[in-house]
C-alpha positions in Angstrom: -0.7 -14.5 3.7 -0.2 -18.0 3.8 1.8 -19.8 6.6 3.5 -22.9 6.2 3.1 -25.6 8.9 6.2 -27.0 8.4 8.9 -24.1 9.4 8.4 -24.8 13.0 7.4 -28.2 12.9 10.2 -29.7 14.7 9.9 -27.2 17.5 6.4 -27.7 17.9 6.4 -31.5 17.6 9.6 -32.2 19.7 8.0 -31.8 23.3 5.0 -33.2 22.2 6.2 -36.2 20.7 9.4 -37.4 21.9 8.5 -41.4 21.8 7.4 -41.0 18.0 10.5 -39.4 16.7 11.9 -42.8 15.5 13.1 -42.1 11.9 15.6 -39.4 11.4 14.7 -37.0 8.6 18.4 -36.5 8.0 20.9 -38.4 7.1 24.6 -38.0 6.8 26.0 -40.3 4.2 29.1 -42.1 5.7 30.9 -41.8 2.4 34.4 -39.4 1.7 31.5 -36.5 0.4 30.5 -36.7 4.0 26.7 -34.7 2.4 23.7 -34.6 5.1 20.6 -35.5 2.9 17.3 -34.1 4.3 13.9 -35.0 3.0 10.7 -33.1 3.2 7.5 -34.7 4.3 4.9 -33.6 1.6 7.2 -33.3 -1.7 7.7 -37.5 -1.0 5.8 -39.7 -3.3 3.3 -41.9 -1.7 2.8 -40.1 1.4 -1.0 -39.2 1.1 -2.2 -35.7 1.6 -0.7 -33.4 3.9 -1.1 -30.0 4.9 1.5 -27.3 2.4 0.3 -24.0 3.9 -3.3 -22.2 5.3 -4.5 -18.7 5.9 -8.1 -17.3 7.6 -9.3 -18.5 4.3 -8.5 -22.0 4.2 -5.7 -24.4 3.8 -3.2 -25.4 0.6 -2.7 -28.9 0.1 0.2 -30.6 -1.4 -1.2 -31.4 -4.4 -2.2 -28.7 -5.1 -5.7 -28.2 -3.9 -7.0 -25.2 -2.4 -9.9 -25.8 0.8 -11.8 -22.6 1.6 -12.6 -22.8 5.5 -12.5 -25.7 7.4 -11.9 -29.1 6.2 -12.0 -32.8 7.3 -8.7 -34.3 6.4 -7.6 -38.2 6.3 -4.2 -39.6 4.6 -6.1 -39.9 1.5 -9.1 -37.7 1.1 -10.2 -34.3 2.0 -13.8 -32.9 3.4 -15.4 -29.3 4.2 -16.2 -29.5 7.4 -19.6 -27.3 8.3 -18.7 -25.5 11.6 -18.1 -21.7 11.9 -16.1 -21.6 14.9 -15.1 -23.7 17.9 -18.8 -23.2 19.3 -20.1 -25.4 16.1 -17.9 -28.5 17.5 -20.3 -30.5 19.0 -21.2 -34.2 19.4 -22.7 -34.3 15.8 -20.2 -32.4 14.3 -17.8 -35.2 14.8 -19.7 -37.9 14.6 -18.3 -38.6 11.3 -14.8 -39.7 13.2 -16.3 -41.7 15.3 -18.3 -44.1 13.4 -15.2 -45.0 10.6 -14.2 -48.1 10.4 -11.4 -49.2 11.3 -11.0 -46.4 13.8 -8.8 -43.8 13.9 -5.2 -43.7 15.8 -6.0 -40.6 16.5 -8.4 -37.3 16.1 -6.2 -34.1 15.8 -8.6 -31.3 16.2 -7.6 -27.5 15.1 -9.5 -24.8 16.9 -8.2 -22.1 15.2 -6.1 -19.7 17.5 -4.4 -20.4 20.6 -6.1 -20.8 23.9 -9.3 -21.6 22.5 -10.9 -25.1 23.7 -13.3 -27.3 23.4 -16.5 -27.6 25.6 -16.1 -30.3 28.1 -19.1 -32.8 27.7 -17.8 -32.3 23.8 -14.3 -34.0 24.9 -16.1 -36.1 27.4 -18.5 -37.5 24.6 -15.6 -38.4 21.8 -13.3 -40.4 24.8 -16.6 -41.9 25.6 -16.7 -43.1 22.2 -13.0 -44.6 22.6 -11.4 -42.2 20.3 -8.1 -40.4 21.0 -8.0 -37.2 20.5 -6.0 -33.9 20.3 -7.3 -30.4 20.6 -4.6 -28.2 19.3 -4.2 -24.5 18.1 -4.6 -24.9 13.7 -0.6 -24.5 13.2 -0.1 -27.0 15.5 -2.9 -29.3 14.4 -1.5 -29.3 10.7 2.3 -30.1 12.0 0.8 -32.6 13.9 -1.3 -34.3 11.3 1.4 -34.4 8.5 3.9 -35.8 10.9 1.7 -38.3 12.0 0.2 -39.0 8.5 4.0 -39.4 6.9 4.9 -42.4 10.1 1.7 -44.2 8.0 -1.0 -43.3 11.2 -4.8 -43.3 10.6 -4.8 -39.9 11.2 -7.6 -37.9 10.5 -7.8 -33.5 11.5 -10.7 -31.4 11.8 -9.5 -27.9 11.4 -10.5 -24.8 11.4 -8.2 -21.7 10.0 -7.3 -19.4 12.6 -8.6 -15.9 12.5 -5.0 -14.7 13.5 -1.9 -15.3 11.8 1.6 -14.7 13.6 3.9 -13.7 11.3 8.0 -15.0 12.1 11.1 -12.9 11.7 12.3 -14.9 9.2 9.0 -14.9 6.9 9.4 -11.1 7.2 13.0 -11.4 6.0 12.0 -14.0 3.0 9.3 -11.4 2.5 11.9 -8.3 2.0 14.4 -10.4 -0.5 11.1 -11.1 -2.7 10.7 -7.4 -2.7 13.9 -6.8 -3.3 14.4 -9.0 -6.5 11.1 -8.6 -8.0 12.3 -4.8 -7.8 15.8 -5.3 -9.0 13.9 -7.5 -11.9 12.1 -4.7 -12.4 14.7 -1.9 -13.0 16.4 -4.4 -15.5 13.5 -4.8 -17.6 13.4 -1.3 -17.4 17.0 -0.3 -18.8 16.2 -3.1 -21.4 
């Protein structure tokens, strides 16, 4: 299954960043149609690569490419990362963000599943190295980086897919009406 990052974004986002949140993503026209316009970050043209979907596999990209396991991920180009698990993070393994130039905004690092972290001379090391960084669960880490990508950040993610996946009441519902068609599309191809 693959989970997209962007269902829950704003619920995720909103009580981590409430001093970025400076450009609406809707609009309601002021015209007699009165029609709220929304747009979404990684169908817009221009915006750089951002984060469609992952699974304990890898991660979907939106244009299109597939990365088995983790990845490196900047606005404009994509890496495999070599780490296993959170234990591979280590000074070395991230020395690659550290010696860019010009330096990042800000590291966003996904650790997979929730309450995993990193080891402390790790974080220790990369704030020695004056670089900002974020160590979030992977759903959070890709919201994160695609919102901070689209507000034109040099952002860059490390992430690692997540060994478990929680599944949402509403994917289980979006699930059960694809069923449901493809079955109804069945049983009209088959009195056809």
């Amino acid at each position: 299954m693959i989970r997209s990052p962007l269902r829950n974004t704003a619920a995720i986002l909103a009580p981590r960043l409430k001093g970025f949140l400076s450009q609406p993503r809707c609009h309601q026209s002021t015209g007699d149609d009165q029609k709220t316009t929304a747009r979404v970050l990684n169908q817009e043209i221009g915006a750089g690569l951002m984060i469609d979907g992952y699974s304990q596999a890898g991660f979907r990209l939106n244009n299109g490419m597939s990365v088995v396991g983790p990845m490196a991920i900047f606005p404009k180009s994509v890496l495999s990362w070599r780490v296993r698990d959170e234990n591979d993070i280590t000074e070395d393994s991230l020395s690659l963000f550290y010696i860019l130039e010009p330096k990042l905004d800000i590291l966003i690092i996904g650790v997979g599943d929730r309450g995993i972290a990193l080891k402390p001379r790790v974080l220790q090391y990369i704030k020695n190295k004056g670089l900002n960084i974020e160590v979030l669960p992977t759903e959070s880490a890709c919201a994160t980086f695609n919102f901070l990508n689209d507000e034109k950040r040099y952002v860059a993610a490390a992430l690692i897919p997540p060994t478990n996946i929680q599944t949402h009441e509403d994917e289980l519902v979006q699930d059960q009406v694809r069923k449901k068609s493809l079955f109804i599309a069945t049983l009209e191809d088959e009195i056809v």
